[in-house]
N, C-alpha and C positions, 0 to 999 in steps of 0.2 A: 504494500500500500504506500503510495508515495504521498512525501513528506508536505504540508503546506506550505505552500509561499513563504507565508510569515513565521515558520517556524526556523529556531535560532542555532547558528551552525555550530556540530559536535564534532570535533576534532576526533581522527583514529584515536581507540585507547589503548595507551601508554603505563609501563611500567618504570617507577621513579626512585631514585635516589639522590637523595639530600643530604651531601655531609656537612655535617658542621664543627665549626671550632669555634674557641673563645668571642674573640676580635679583636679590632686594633681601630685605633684614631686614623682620619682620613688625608693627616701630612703632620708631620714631625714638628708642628709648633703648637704655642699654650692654647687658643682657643680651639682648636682641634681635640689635644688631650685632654682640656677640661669638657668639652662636651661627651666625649666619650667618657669620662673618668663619672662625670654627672649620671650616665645611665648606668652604668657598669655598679658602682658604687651606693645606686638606690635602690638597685635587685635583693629584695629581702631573704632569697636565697644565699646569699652573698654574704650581706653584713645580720646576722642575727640578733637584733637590736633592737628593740623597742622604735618605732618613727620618732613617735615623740621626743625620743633622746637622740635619736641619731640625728636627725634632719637637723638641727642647728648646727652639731658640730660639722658636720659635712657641707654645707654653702657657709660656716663663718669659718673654718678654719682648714677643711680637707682639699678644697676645690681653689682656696685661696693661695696656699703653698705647694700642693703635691703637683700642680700641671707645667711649673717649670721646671723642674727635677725632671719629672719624667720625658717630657719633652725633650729636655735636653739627650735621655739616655735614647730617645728615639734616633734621633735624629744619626748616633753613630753607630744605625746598623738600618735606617733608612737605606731601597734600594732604588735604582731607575724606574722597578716596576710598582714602586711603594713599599708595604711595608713586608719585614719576611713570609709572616705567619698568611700576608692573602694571598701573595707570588705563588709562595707554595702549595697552600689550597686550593688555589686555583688548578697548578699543573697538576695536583694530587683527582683532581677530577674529572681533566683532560685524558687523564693518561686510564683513568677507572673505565670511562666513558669508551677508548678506543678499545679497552678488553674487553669490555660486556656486548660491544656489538650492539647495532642498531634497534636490538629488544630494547632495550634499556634506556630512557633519558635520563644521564647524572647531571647534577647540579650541587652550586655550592652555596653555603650561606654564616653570615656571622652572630651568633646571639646579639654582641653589643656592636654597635655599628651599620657599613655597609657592606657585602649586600644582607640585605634581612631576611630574617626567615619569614617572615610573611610576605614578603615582598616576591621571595622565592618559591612559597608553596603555592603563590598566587597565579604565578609564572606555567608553574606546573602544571597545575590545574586546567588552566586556560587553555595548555597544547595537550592534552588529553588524557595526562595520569590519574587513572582514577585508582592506583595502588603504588602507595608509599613507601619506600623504607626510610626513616629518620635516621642516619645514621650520625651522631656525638665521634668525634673522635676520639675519646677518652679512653685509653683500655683500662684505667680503673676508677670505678664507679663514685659519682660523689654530688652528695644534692645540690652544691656549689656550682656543678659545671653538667654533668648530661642532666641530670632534673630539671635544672633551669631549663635550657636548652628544648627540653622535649614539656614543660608546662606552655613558654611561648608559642609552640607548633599547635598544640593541642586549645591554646587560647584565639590562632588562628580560624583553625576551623570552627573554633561556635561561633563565629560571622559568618559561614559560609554556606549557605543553601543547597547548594549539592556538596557534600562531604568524598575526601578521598576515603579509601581503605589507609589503614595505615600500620608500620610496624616501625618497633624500634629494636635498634642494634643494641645487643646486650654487650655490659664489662668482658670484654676477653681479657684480662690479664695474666688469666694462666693458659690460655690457647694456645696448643703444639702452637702454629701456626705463627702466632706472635712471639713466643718466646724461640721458638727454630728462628725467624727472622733478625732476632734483635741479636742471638749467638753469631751467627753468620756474619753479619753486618760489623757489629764489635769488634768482631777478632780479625775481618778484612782492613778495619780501621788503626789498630792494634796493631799490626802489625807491618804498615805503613810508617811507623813512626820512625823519628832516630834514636831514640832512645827506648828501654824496655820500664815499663811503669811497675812500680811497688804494688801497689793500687789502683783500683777501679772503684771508682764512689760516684752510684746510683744517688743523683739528686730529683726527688720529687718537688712538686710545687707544694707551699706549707699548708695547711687549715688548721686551725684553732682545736685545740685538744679537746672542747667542749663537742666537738662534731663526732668526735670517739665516745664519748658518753654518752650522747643523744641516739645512739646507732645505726651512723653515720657506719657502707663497711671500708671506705679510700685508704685508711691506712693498712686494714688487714690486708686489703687488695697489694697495696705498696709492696710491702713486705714479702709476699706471695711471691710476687714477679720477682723481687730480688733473688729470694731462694730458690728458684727455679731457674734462674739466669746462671747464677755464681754458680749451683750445678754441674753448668753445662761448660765456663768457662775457665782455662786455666790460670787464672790471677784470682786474686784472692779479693771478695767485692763489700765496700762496706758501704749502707745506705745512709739517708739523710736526708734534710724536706727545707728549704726555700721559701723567700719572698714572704717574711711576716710582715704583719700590717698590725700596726696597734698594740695594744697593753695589756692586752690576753697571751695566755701561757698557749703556745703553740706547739703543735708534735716536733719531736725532736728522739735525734740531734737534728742542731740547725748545719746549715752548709757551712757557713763562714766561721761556724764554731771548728767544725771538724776540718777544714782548711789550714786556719791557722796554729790549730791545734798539732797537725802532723808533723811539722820539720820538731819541733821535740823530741819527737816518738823515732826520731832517723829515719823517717819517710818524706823522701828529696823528690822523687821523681811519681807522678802518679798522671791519671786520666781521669775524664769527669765525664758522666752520661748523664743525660735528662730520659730514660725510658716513659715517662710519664707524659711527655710529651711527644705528637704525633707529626709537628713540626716545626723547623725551627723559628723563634720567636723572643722578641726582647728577654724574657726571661733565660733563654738561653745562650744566645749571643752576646747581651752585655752583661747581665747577669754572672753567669759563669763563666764566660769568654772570656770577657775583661774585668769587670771587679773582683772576679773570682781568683784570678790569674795574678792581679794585684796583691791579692791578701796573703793567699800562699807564696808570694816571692818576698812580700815584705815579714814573713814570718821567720822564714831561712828557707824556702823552698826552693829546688835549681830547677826542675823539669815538668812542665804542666802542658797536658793539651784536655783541649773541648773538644769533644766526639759527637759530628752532630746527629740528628735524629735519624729516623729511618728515611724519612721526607717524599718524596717520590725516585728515590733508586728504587731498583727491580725489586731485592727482599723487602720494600714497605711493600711495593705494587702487589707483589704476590701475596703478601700476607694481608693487603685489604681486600684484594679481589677472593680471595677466600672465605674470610669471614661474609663479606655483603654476597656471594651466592649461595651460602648456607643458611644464609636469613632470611632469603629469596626464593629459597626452595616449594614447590608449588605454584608459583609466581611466575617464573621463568624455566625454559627446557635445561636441563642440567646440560655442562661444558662436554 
């Protein structure tokens, strides 16, 4: 029976994926950071705080100081193509997109920032996917970053009149998959060096100790992948959690603690992995690239390198194209 005149055009349907990562400001100066830092910073996933109390401190003192600091650190790992963490996500879904083959439309999107996940699922939608996969790029779990992440997605579609299907990508932190990738990749990196490292110290991003007693599982997660990593690798790997904010007791050790703590201990020479992150990003490039690199030399340290993520080399590629057709399964004819 053919369609009416007036009736409104349905795109083929389409099978969808949606990665997402944190996000990052849209250029490496303060009104930039601070506008990012403003959404980032009011996600109550984020800061678990009462409004009432937070909101003052955050527009009279958070947004007032922390967007030239940070800015600044943007700015020296700003690239031609912006900033690392979209460069990458982006090629990271370029490259998803050419293995899954024309079944598939992947796309990318950032919680805080651009491009947006509703902006994205809107996109979606509108070229024919009526079945989702949300994929967080997070391999370990944390209401801070996939929760959020996947509440925004899911507070999309209750605007949405025709809804997609949808699923979301589970924590892999202990997936053969992931943990085969990140062995491989390490010890190609590893062994690149010019020097042989004492150490290998797994640095996570930090969350407040209180997120382990609320049961929060990011640090058991943490942990997991370290022991399952050090496993598999022959140096000897000790963890640690990054980037506190504030006057809360945070999981620990912290990184700068156990940085500057080594050259003490007769450990001169080490490497540093961020596992917890899916690509590389201020936190990991100035971060531990360079302030990190700073600390441990002005400690007494002689030999540091930053190992970077998995990013879009082949063992990330492989190791995500694995995980999103195992979540796809039903959805898509198997490889």
């Amino acid at each position: 029976m053919p369609l009416p005149a007036t009736h409104p055009v349905i795109p083929p349907r389409k099978v969808g994926v949606l990665l997402i990562n944190l996000g990052t400001p849209e250029a490496p100066d303060v009104p930039a950071v601070r506008r990012y830092l403003a959404e980032f910073l009011s996600d109550p996933r984020v800061i678990e705080i009462p409004r009432a109390i937070w909101k003052p401190i955050l527009h009279g003192l958070v947004l007032r100081t922390r967007p030239a600091k940070s800015a600044h650190a943007y700015s020296q790992v700003w690239t031609e193509h912006g900033s690392p963490l979209a460069a990458i996500t982006k090629r990271q879904s370029d490259a998803l997109a050419g293995r899954l083959g024309d079944e598939v439309l992947v796309d990318w999107a950032m919680r805080y920032g651009a491009p947006s996940i509703p902006d994205r699922l809107t996109a979606m939608k509108d070229a024919g996917c009526e079945r989702i996969l949300l994929a967080p790029l997070y391999p370990q779990y944390c209401a801070a970053t996939t929760a959020t992440a996947n509440d925004l997605a899911f507070a999309t579609l209750a605007g949405m009149r025709w809804q997609p299907a949808l699923r979301t990508l589970p924590p892999y932190h202990d997936s053969d998959d992931y943990i085969g990738a990140l062995q491989r990749d390490i010890e190609a990196q590893l062994e690149a060096l010019d020097f042989e490292p004492q150490r290998l110290l797994l640095s996570y991003h930090g969350m407040p100790e209180r997120t382990l007693r609320k049961g929060d599982p990011y640090h058991c997660h943490c942990r997991k992948t370290a022991r399952l990593l050090g496993d598999r690798l022959k140096i000897t790997v000790d963890t640690s959690f990054q980037s506190r904010f504030g006057r809360d007791k945070w999981l620990e050790p912290a990184t700068d603690a156990v940085l500057k703590a080594y050259p003490a201990q007769g450990i001169t020479r080490i490497a540093i992995a961020a596992p917890g992150f899916s690509a590389d990003c201020l936190e990991t490039i100035e971060e531990l690239g360079i302030r990190g690199k700073e600390e441990f030399t002005e400690a007494g340290g002689r030999d540091y390198a930053r190992l970077d993520c998995l990013n879009d080399r082949d063992q990330g590629m492989q190791m995500l194209e694995a995980i999103v057709r195992r979540e796809l399964a039903g959805w898509i004819a198997p490889a």
